[in-house]
PDB file of N, CA, C and O in Angstrom:
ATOM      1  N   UNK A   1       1.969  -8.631  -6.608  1.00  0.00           N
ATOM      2  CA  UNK A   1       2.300  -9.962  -6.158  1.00  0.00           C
ATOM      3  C   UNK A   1       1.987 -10.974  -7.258  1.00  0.00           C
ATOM      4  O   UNK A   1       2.629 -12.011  -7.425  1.00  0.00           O
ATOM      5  N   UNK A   2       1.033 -10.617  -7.932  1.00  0.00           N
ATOM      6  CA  UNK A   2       0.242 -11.626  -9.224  1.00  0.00           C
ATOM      7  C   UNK A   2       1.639 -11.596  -9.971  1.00  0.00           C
ATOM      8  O   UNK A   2       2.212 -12.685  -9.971  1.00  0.00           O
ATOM      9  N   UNK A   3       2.205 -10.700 -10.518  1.00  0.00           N
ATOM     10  CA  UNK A   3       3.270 -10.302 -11.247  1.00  0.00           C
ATOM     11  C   UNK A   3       4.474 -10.662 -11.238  1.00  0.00           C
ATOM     12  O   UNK A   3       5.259 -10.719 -12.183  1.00  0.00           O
ATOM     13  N   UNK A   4       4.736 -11.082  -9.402  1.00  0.00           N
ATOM     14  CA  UNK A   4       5.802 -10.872  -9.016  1.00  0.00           C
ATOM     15  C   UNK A   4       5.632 -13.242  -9.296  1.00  0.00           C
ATOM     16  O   UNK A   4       6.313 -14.126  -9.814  1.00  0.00           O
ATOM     17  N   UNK A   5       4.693 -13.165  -8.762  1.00  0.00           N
ATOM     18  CA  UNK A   5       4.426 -15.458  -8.735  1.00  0.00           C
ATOM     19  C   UNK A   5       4.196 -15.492 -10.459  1.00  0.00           C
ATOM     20  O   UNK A   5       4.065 -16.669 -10.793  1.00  0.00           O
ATOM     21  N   UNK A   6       4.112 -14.621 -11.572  1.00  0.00           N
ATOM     22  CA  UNK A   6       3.818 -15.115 -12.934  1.00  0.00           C
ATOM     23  C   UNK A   6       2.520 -15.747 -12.625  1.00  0.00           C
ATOM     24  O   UNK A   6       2.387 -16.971 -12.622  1.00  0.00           O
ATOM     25  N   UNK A   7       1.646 -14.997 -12.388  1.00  0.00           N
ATOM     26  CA  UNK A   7       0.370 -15.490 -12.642  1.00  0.00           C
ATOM     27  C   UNK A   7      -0.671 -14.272 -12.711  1.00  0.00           C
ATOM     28  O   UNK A   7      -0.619 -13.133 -12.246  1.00  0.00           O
ATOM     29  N   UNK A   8      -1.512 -14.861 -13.373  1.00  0.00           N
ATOM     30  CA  UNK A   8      -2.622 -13.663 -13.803  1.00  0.00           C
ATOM     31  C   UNK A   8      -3.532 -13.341 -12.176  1.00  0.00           C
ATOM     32  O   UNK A   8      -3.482 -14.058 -11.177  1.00  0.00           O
ATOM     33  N   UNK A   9      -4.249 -12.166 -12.332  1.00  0.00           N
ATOM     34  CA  UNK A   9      -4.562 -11.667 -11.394  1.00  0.00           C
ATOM     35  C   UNK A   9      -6.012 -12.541 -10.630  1.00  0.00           C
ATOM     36  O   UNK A   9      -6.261 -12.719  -9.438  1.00  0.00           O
ATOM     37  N   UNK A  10      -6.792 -12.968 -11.888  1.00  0.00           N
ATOM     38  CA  UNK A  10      -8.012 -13.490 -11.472  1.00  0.00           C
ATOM     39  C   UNK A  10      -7.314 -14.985 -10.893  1.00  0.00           C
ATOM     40  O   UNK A  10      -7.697 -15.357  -9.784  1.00  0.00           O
ATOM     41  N   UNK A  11      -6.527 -15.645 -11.466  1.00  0.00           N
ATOM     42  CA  UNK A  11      -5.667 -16.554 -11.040  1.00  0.00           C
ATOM     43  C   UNK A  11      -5.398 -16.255  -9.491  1.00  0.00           C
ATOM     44  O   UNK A  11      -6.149 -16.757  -8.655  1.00  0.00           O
ATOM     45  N   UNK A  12      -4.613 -15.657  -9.208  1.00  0.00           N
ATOM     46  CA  UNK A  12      -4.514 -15.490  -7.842  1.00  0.00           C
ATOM     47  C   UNK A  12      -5.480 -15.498  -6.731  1.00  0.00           C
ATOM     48  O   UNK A  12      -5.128 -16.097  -5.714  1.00  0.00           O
ATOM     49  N   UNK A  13      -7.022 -14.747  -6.754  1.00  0.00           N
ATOM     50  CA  UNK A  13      -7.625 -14.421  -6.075  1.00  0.00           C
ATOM     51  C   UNK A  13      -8.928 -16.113  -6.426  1.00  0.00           C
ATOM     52  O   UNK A  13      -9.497 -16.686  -5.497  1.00  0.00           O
ATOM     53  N   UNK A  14      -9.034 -16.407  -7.477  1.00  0.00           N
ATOM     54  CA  UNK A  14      -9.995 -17.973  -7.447  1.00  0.00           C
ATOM     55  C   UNK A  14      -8.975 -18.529  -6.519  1.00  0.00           C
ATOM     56  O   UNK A  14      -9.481 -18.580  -5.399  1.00  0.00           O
ATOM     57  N   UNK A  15      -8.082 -18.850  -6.514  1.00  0.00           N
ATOM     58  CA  UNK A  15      -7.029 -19.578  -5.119  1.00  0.00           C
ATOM     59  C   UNK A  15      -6.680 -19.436  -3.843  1.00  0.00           C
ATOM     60  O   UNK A  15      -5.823 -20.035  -3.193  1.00  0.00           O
ATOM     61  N   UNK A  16      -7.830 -18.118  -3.377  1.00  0.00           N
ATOM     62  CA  UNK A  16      -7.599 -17.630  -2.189  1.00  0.00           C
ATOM     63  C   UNK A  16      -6.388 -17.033  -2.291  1.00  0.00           C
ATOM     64  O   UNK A  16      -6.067 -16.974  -1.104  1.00  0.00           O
ATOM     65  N   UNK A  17      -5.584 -16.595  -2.847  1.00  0.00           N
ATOM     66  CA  UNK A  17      -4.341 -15.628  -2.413  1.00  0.00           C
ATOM     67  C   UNK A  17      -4.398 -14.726  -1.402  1.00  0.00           C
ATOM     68  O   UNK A  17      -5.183 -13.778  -1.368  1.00  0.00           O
ATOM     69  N   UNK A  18      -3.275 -15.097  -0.257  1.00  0.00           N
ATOM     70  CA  UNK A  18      -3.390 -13.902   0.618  1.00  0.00           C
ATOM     71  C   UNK A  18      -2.328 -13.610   1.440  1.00  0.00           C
ATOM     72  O   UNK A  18      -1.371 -14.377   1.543  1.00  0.00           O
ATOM     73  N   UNK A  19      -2.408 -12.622   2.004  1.00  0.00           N
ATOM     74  CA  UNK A  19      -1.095 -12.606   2.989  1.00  0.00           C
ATOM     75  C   UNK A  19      -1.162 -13.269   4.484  1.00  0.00           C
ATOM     76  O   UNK A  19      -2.321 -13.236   4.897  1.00  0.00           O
ATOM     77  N   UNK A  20      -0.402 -13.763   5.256  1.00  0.00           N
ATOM     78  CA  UNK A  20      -0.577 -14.114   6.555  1.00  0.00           C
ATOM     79  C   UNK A  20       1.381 -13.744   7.420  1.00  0.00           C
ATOM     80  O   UNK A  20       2.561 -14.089   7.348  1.00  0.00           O
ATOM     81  N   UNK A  21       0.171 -12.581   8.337  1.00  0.00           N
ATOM     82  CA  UNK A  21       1.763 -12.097   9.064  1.00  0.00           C
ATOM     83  C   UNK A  21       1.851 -12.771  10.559  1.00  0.00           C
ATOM     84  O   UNK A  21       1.008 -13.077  11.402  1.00  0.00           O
ATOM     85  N   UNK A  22       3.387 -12.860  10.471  1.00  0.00           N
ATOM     86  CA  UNK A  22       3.553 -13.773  11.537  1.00  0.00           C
ATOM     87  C   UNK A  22       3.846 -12.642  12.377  1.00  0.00           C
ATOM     88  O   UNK A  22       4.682 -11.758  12.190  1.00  0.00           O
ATOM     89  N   UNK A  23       2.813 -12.838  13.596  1.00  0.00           N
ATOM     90  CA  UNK A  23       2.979 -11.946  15.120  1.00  0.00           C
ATOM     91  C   UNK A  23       1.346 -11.523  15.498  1.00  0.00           C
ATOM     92  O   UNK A  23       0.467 -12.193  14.956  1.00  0.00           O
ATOM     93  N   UNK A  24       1.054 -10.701  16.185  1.00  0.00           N
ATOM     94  CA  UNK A  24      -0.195 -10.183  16.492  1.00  0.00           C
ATOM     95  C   UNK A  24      -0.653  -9.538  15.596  1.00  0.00           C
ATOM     96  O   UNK A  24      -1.789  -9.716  15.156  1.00  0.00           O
ATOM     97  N   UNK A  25       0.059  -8.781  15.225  1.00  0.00           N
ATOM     98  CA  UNK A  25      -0.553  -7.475  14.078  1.00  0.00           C
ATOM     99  C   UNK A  25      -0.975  -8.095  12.525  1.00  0.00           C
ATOM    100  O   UNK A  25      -0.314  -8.997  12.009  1.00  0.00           O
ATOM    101  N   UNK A  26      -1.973  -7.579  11.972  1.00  0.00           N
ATOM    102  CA  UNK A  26      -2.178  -8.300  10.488  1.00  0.00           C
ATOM    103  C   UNK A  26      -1.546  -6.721   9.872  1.00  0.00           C
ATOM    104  O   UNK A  26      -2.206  -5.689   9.994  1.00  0.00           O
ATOM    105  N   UNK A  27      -0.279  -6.755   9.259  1.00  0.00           N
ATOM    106  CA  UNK A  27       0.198  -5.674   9.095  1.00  0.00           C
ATOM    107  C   UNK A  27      -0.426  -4.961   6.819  1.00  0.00           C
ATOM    108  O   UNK A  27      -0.853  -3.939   6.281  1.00  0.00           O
ATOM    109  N   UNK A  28      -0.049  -6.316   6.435  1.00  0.00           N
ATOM    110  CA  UNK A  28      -0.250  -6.549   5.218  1.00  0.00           C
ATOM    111  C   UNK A  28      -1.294  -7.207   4.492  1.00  0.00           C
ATOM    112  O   UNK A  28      -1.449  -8.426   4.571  1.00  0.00           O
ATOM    113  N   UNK A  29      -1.981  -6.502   3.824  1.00  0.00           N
ATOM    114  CA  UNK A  29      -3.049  -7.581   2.755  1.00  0.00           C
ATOM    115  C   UNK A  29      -2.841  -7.191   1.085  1.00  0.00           C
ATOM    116  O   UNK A  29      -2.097  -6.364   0.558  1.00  0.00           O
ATOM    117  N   UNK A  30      -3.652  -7.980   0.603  1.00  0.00           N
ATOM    118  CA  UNK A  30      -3.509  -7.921  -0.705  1.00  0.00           C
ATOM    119  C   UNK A  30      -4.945  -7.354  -1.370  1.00  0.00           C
ATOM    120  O   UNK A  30      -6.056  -7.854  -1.190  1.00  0.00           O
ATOM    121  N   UNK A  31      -4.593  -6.053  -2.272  1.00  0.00           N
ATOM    122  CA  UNK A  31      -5.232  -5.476  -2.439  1.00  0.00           C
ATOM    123  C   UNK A  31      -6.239  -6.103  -3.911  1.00  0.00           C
ATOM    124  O   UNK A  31      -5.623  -6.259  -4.965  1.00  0.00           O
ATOM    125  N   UNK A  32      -7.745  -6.422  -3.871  1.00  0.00           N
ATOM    126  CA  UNK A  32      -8.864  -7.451  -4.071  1.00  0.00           C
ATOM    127  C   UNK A  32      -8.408  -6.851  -5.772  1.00  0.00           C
ATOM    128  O   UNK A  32      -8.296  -7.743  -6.613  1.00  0.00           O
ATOM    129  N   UNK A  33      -8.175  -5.490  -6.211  1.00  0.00           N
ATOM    130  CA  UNK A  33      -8.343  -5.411  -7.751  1.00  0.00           C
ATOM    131  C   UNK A  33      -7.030  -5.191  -8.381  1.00  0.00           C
ATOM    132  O   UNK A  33      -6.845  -5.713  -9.480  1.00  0.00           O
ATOM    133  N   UNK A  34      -5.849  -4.312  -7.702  1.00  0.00           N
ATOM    134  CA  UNK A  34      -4.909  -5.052  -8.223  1.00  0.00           C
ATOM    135  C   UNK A  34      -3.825  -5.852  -7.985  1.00  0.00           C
ATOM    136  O   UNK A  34      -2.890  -5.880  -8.785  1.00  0.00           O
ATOM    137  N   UNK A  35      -3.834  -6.561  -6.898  1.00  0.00           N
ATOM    138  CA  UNK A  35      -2.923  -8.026  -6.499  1.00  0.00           C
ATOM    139  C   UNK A  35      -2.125  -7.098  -5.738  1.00  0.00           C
ATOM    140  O   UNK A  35      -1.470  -7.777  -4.947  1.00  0.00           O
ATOM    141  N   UNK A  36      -1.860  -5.862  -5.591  1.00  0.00           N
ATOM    142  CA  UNK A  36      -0.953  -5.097  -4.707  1.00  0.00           C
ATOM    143  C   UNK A  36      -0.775  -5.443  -3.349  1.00  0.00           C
ATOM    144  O   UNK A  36      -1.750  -5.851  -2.719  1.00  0.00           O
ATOM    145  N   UNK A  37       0.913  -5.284  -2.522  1.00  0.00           N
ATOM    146  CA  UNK A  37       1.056  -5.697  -1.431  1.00  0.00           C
ATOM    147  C   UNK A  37       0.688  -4.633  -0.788  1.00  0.00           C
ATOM    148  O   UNK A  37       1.040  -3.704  -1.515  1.00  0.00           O
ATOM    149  N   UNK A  38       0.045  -4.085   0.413  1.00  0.00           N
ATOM    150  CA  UNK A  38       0.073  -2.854   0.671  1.00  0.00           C
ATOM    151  C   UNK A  38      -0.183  -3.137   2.832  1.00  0.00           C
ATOM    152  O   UNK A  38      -0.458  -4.103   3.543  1.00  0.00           O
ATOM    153  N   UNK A  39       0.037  -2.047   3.006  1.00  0.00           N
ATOM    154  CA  UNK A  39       0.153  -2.050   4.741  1.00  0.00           C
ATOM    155  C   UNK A  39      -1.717  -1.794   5.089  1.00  0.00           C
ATOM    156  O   UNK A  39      -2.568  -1.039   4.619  1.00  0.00           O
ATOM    157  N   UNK A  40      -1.717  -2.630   5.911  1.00  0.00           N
ATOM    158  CA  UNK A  40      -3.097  -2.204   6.614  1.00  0.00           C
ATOM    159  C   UNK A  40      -3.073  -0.950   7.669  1.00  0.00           C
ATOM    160  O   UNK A  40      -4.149  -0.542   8.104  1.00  0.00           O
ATOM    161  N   UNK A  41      -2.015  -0.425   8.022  1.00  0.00           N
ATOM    162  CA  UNK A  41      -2.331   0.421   8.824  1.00  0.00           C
ATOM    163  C   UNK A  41      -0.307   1.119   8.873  1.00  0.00           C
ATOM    164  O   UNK A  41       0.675   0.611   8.332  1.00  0.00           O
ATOM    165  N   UNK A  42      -0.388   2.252   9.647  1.00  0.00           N
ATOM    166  CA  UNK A  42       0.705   3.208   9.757  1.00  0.00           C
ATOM    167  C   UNK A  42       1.890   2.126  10.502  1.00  0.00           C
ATOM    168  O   UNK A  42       1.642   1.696  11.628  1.00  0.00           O
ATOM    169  N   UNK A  43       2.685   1.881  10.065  1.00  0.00           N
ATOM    170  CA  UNK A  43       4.059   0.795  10.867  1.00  0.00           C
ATOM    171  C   UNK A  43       5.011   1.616  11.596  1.00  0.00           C
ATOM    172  O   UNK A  43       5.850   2.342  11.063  1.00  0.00           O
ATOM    173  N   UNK A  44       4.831   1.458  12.873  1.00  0.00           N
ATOM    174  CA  UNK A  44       5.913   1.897  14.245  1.00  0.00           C
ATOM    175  C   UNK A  44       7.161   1.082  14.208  1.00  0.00           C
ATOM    176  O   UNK A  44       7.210   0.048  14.874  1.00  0.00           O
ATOM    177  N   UNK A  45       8.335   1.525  13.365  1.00  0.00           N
ATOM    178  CA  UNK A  45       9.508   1.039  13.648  1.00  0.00           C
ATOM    179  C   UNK A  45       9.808   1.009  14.873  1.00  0.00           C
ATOM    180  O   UNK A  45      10.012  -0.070  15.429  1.00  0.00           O
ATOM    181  N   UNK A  46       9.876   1.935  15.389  1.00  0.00           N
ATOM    182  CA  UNK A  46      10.848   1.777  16.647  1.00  0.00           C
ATOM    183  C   UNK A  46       9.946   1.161  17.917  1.00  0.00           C
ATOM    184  O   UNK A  46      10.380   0.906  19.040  1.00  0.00           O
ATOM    185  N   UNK A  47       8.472   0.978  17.403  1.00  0.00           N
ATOM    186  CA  UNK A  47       7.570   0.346  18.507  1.00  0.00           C
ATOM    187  C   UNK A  47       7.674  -1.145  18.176  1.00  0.00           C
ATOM    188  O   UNK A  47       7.409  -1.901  19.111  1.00  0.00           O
ATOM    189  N   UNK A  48       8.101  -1.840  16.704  1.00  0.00           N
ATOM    190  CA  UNK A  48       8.363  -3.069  16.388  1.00  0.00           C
ATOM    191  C   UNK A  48       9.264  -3.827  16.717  1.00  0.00           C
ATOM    192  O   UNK A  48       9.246  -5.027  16.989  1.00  0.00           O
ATOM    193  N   UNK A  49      10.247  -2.927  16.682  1.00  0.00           N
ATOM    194  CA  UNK A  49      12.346  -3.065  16.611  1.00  0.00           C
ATOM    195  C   UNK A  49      12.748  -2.777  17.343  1.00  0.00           C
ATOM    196  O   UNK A  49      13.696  -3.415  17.802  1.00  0.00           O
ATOM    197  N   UNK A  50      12.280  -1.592  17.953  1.00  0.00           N
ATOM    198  CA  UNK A  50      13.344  -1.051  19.003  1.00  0.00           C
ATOM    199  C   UNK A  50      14.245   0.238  18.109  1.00  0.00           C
ATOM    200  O   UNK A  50      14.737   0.162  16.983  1.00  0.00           O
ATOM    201  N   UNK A  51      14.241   1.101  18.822  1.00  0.00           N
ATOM    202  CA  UNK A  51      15.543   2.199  19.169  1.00  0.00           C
ATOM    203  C   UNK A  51      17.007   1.309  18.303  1.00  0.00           C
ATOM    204  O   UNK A  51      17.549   1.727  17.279  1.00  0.00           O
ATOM    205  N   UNK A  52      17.274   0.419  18.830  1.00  0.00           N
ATOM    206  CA  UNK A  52      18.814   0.022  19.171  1.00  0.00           C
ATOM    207  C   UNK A  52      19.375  -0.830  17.926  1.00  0.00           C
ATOM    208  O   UNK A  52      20.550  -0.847  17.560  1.00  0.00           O
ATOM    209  N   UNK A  53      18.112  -1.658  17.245  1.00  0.00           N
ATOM    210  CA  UNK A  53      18.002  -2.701  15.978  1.00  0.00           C
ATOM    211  C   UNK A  53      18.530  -1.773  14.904  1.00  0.00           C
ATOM    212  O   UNK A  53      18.107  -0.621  14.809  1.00  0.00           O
ATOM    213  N   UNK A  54      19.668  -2.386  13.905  1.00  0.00           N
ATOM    214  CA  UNK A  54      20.262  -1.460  13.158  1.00  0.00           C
ATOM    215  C   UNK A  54      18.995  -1.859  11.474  1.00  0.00           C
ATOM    216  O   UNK A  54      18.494  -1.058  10.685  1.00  0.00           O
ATOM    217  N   UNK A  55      18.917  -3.035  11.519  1.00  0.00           N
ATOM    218  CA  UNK A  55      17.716  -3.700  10.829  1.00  0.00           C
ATOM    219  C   UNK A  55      16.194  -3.817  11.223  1.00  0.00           C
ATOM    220  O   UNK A  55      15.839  -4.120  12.362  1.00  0.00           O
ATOM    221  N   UNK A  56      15.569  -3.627  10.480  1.00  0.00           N
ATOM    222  CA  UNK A  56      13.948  -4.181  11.054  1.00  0.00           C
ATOM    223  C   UNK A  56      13.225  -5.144  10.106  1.00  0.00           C
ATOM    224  O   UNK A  56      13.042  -4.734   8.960  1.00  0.00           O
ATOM    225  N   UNK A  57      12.767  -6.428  10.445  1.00  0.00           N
ATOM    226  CA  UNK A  57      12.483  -7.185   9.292  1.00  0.00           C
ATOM    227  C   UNK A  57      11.176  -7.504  10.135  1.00  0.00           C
ATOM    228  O   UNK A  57      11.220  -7.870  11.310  1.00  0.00           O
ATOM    229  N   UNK A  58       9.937  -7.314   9.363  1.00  0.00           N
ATOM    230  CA  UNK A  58       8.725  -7.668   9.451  1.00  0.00           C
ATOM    231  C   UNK A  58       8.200  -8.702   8.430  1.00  0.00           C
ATOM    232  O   UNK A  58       8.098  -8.289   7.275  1.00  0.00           O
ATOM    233  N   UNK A  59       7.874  -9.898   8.662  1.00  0.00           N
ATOM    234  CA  UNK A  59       7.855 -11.550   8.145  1.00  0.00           C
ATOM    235  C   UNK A  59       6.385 -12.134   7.489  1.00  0.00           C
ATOM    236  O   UNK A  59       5.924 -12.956   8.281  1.00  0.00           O
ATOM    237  N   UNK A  60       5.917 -12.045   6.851  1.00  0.00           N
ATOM    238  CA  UNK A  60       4.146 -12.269   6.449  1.00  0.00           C
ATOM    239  C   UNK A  60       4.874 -13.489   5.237  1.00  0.00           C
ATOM    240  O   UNK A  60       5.988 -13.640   4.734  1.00  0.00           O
ATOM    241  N   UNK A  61       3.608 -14.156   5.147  1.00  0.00           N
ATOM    242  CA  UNK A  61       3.929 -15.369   4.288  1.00  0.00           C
ATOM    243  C   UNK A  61       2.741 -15.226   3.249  1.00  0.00           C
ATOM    244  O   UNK A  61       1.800 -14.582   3.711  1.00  0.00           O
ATOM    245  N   UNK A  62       2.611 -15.569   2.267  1.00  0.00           N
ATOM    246  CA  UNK A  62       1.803 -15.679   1.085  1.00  0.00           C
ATOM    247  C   UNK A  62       1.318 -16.836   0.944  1.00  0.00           C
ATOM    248  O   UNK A  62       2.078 -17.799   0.848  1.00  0.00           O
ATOM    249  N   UNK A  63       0.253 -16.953   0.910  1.00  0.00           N
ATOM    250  CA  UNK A  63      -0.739 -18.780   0.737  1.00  0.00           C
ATOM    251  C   UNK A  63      -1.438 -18.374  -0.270  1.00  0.00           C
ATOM    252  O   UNK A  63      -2.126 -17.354  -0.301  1.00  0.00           O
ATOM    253  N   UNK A  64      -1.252 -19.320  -1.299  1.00  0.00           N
ATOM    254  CA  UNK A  64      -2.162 -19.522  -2.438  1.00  0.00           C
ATOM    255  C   UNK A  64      -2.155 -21.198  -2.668  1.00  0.00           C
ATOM    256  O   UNK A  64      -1.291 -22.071  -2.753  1.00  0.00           O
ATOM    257  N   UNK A  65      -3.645 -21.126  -2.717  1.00  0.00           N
ATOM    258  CA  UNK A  65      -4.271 -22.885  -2.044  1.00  0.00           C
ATOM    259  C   UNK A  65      -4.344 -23.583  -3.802  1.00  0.00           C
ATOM    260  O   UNK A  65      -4.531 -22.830  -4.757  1.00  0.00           O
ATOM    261  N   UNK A  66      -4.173 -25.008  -3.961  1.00  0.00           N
ATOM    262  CA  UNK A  66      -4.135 -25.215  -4.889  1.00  0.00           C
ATOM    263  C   UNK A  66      -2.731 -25.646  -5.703  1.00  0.00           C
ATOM    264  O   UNK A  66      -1.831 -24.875  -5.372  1.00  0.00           O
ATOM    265  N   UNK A  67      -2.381 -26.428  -6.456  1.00  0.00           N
ATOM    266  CA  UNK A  67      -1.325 -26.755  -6.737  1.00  0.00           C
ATOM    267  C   UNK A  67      -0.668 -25.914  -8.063  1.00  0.00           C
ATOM    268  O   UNK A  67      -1.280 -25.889  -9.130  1.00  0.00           O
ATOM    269  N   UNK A  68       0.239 -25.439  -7.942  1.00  0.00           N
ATOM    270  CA  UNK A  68       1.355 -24.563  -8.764  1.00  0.00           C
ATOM    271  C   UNK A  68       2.151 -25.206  -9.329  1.00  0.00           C
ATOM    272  O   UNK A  68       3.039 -24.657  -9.980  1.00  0.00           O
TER     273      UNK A  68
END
């Protein structure tokens, strides 16, 4: 993610960088040494989406505090 905003890694994390997913589940965080997006836990398509959804889009937003 550091990689992906052009910014260095220690950069990211002095700014609080983090993920925030929209719904109940905190599905995604950002991993503390290398800025990696990664799943907090095993993801149930068809318990998210449904059977019938030809797409599945799961939505988390990125906050990094501080002006860019």
């Amino acid at each position: 993610v550091a990689k992906d905003l052009g910014l260095e890694l220690s950069v990211l994390r002095d700014r609080g960088g983090r993920i925030v997913d929209k719904g109940r589940r905190q599905y995604f965080s950002l991993h503390e040494k290398t800025g990696h997006l990664v799943t907090a836990e095993r993801i149930d398509r068809e318990q998210e989406c449904g059977r019938l959804m030809e797409n599945c889009v799961l939505r988390c937003e990125m906050i990094v505090e501080g002006e860019m």
